[in-house]
Structure formats: structure tokens, C-alpha cells
N, CA and C atoms as an extended XYZ file, in Angstrom:
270
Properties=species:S:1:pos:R:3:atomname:S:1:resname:S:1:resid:I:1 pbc="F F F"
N         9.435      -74.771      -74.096 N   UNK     1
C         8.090      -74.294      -74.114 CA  UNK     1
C         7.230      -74.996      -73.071 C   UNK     1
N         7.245      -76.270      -72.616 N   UNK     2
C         6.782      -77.370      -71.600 CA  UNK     2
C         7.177      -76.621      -70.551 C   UNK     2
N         8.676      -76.381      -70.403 N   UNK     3
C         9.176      -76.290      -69.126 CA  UNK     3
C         9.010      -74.700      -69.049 C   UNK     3
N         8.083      -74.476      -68.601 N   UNK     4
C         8.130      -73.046      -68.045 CA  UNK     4
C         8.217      -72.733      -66.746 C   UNK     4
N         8.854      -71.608      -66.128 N   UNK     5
C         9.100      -71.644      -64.621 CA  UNK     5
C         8.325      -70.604      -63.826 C   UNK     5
N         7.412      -71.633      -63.269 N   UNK     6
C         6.012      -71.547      -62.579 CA  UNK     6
C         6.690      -70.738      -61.039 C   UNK     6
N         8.000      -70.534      -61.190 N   UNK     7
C         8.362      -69.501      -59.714 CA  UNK     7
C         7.786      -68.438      -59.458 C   UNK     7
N         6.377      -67.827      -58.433 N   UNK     8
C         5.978      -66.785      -58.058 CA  UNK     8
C         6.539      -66.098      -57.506 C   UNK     8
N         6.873      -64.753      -57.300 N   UNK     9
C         7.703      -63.982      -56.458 CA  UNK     9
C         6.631      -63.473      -55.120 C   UNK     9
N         6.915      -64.407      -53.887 N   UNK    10
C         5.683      -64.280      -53.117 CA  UNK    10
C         6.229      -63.002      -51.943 C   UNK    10
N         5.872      -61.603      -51.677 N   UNK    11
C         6.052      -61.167      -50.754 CA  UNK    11
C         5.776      -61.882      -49.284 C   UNK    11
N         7.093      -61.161      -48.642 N   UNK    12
C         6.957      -61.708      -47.509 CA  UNK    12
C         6.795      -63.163      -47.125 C   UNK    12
N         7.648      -63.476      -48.044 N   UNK    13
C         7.912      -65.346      -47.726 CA  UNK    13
C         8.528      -65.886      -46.769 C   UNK    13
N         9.317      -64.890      -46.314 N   UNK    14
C        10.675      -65.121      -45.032 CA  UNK    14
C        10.162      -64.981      -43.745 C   UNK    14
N         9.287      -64.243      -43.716 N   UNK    15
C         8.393      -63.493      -42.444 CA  UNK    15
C         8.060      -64.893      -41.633 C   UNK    15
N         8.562      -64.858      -40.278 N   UNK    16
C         8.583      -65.593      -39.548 CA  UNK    16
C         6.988      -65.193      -39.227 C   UNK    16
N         6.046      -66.764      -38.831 N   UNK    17
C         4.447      -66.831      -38.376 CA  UNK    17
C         4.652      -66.127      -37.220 C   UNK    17
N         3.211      -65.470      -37.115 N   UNK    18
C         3.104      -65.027      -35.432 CA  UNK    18
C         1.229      -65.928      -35.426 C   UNK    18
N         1.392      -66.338      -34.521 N   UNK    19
C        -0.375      -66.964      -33.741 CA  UNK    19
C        -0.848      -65.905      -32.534 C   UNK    19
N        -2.196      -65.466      -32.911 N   UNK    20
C        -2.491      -64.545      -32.209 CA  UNK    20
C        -1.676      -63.583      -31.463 C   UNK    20
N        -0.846      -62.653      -32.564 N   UNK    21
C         0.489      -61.558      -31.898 CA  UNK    21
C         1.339      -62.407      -31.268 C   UNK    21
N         1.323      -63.813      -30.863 N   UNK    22
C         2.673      -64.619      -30.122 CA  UNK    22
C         3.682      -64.850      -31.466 C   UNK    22
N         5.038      -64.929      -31.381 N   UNK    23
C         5.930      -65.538      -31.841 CA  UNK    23
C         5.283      -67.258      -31.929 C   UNK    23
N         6.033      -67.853      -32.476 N   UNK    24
C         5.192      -69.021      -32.162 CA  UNK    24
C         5.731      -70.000      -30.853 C   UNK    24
N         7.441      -69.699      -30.297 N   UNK    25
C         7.934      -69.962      -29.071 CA  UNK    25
C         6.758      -69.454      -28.121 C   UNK    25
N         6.874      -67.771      -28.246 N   UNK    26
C         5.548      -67.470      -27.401 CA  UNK    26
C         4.403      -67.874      -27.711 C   UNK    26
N         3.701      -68.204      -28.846 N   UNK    27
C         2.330      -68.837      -28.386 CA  UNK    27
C         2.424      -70.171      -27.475 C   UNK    27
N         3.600      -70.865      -27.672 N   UNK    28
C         3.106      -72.562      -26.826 CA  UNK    28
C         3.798      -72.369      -25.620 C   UNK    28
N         4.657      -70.964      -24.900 N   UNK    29
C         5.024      -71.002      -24.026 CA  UNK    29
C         3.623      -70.436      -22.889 C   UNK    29
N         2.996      -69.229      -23.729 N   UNK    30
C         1.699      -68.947      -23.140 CA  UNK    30
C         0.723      -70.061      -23.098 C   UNK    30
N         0.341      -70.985      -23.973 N   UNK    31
C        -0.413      -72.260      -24.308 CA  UNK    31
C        -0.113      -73.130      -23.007 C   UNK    31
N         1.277      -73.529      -22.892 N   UNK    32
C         1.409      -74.778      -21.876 CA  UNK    32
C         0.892      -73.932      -20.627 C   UNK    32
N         1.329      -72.402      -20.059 N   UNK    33
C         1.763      -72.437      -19.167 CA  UNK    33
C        -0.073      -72.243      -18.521 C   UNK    33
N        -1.459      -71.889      -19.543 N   UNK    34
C        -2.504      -71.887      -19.355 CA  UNK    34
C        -2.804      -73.307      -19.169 C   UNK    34
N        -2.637      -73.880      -19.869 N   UNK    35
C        -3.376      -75.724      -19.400 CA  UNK    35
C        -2.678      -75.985      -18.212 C   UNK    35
N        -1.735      -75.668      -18.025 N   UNK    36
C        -1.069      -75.772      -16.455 CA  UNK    36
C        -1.850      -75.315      -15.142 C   UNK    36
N        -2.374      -73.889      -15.758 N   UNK    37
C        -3.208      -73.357      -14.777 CA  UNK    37
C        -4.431      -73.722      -14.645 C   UNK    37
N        -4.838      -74.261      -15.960 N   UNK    38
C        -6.358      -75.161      -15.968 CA  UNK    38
C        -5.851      -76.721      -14.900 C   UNK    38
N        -4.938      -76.977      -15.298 N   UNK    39
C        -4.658      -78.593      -14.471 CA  UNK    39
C        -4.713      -78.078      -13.325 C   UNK    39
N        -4.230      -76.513      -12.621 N   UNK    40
C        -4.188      -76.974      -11.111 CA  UNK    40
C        -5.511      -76.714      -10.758 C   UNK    40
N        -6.487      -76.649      -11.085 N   UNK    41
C        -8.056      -76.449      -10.359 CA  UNK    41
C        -8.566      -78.161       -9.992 C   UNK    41
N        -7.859      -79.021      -10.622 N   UNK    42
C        -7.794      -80.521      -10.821 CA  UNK    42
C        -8.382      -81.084       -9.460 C   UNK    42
N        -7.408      -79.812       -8.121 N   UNK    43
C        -7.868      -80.437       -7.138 CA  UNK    43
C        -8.862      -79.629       -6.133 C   UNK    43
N        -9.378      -79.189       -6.848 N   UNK    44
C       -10.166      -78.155       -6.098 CA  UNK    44
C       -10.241      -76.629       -6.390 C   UNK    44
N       -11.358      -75.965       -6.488 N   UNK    45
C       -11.076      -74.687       -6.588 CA  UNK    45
C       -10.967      -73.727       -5.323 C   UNK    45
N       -10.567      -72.343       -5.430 N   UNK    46
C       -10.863      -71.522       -4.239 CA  UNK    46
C       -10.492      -70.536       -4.607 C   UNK    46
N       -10.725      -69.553       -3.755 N   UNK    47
C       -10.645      -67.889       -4.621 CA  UNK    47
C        -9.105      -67.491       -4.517 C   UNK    47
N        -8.344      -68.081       -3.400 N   UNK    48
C        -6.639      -68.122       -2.952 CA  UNK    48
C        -6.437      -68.475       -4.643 C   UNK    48
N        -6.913      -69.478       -5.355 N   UNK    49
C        -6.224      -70.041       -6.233 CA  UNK    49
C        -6.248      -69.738       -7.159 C   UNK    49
N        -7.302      -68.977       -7.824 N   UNK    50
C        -8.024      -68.433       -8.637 CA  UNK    50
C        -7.221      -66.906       -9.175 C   UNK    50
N        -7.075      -66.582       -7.998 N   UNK    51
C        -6.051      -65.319       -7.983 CA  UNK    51
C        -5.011      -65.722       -8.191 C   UNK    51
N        -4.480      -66.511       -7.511 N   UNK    52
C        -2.758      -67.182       -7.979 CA  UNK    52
C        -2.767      -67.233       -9.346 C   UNK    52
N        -4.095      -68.260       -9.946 N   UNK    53
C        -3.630      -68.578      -11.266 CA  UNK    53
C        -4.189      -67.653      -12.236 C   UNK    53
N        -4.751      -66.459      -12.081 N   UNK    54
C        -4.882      -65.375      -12.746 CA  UNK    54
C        -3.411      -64.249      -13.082 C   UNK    54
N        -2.756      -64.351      -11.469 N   UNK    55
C        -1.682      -63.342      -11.701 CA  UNK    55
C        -0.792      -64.178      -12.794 C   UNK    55
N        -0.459      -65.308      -12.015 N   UNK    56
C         0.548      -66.521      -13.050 CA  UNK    56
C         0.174      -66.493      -14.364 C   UNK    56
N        -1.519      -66.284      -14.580 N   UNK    57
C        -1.357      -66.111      -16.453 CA  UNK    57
C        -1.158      -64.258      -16.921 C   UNK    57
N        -1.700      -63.677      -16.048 N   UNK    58
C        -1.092      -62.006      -16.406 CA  UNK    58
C         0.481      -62.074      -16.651 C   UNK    58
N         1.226      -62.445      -15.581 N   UNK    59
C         2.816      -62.295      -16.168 CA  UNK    59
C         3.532      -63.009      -17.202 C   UNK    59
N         2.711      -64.353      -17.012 N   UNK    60
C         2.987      -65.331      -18.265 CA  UNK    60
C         2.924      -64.534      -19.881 C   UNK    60
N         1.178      -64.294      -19.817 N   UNK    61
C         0.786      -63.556      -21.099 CA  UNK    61
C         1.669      -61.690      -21.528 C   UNK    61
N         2.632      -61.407      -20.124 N   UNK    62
C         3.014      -59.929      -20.549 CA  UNK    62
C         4.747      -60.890      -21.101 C   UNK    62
N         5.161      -61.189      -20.348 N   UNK    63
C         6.483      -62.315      -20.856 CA  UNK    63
C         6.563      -62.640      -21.872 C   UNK    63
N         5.134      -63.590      -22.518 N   UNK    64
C         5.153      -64.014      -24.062 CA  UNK    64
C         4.718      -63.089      -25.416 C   UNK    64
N         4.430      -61.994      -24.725 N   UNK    65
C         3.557      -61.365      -25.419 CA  UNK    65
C         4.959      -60.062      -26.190 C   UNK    65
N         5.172      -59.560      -24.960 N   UNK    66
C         6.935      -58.489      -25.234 CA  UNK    66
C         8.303      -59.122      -25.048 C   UNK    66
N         8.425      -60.453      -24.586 N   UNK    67
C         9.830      -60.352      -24.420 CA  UNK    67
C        10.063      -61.832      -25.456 C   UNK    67
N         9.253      -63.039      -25.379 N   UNK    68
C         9.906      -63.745      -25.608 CA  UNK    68
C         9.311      -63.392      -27.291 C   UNK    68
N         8.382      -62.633      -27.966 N   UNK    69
C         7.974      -62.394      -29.110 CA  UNK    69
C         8.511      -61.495      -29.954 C   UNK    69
N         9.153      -60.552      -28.807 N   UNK    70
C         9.821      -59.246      -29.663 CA  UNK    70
C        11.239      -59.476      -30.132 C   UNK    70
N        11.517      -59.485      -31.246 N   UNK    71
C        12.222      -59.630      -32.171 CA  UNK    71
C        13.851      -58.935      -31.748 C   UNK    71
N        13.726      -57.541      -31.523 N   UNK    72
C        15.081      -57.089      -31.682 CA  UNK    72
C        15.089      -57.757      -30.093 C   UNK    72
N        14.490      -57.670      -29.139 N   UNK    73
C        14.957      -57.955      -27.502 CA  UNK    73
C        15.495      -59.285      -27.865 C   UNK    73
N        14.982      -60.139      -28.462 N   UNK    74
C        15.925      -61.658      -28.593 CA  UNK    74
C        16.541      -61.759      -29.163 C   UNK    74
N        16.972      -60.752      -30.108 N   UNK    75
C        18.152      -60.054      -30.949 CA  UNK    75
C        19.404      -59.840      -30.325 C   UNK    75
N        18.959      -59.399      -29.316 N   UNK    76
C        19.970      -58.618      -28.383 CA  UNK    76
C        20.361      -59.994      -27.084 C   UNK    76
N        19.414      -60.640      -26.444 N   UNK    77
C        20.002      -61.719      -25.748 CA  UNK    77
C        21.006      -62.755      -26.279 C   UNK    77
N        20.528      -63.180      -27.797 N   UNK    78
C        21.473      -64.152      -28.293 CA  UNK    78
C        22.029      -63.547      -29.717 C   UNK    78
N        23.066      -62.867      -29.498 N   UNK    79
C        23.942      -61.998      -30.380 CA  UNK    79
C        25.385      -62.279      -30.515 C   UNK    79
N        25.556      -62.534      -31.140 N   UNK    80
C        26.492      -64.072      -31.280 CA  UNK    80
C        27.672      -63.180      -32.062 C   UNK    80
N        28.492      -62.171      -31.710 N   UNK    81
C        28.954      -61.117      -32.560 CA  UNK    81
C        30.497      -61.870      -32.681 C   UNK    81
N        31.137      -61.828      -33.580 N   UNK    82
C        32.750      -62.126      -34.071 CA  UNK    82
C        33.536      -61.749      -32.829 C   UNK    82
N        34.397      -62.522      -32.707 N   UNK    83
C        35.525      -61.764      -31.649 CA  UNK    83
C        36.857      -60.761      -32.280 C   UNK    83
N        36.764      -59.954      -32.117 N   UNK    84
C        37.714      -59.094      -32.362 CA  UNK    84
C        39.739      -60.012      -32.938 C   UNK    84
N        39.904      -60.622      -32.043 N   UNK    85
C        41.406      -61.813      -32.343 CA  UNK    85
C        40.272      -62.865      -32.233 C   UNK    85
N        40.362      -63.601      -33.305 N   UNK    86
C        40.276      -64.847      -33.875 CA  UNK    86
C        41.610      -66.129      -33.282 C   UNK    86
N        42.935      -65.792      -33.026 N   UNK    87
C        43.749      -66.790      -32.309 CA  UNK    87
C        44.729      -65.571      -31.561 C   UNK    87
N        45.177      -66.360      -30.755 N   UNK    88
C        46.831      -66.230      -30.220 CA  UNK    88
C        47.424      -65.138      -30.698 C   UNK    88
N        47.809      -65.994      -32.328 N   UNK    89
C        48.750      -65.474      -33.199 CA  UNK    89
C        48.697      -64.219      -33.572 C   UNK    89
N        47.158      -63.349      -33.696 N   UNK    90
C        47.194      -62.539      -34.561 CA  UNK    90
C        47.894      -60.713      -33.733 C   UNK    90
């Protein structure tokens, strides 16, 4: 009667986090690769650079956003499937 079992059945418990639509690989891969682009103004700004580090966060943010976040595509890169003969012998 003490011991009662306080186990909730919580939907969606397994559900891997996403941070702002990133995976969370992709949020800190988009994260570093922006403070990166904030560090290079470190030595100066200019409009050459400005553009550089605008395109560098456009491809960054389309990269983290569809490839390294989307689920079946990294499904499909690391797919680790049985080999058909297991030894030699069979």
C-alpha cells in the first residue's frame, strides 16, 4: 500500500531534443561555426568580409539545418546493415 508505483507513462519520452529546429549536433555545429564568424571581425571589419562571413553562415545554417538534423539522411550515411556471410565457413 506504501509502495505504490509512481511510473507515468510519458509520451514521447524517446524523442530525441531539437534547439531551435537544430538536432542538437546541429545546433552547436551552427553555434561554433557563428562565434567563429563573430571572432573573425576581431581584426577589422570590411564589406569583402562581411559578405564572406554572411555566405559562410548561409551554407553553414542550410548544412545544419537539412543535412546534419535530418534524421533519415543520417540514417542513410551511417547504416551499419549485417553482412550477408558472417565467416569463411558459411
Amino acid at each position: 500500500m506504501f509502495f505504490k508505483n509512481n511510473m507515468k507513462n510519458y509520451k514521447k519520452i524517446r524523442q530525441k531534443p531539437y534547439i531551435y529546429g537544430f538536432s542538437v549536433v546541429g545546433f552547436f555545429t551552427f553555434a561554433i561555426g557563428g562565434i567563429a564568424g563573430l571572432i573573425s571581425f576581431m581584426g577589422g571589419i570590411s564589406i569583402t568580409k562581411v559578405i564572406v562571413v554572411l555566405i559562410f553562415l548561409g551554407v553553414l545554417f542550410l548544412v545544419s539545418k537539412y543535412v546534419i538534423s535530418d534524421k533519415e539522411r543520417i540514417a542513410k550515411f551511417f547504416d551499419n546493415k549485417l553482412p550477408k556471410k558472417y565467416s569463411e565457413y558459411e
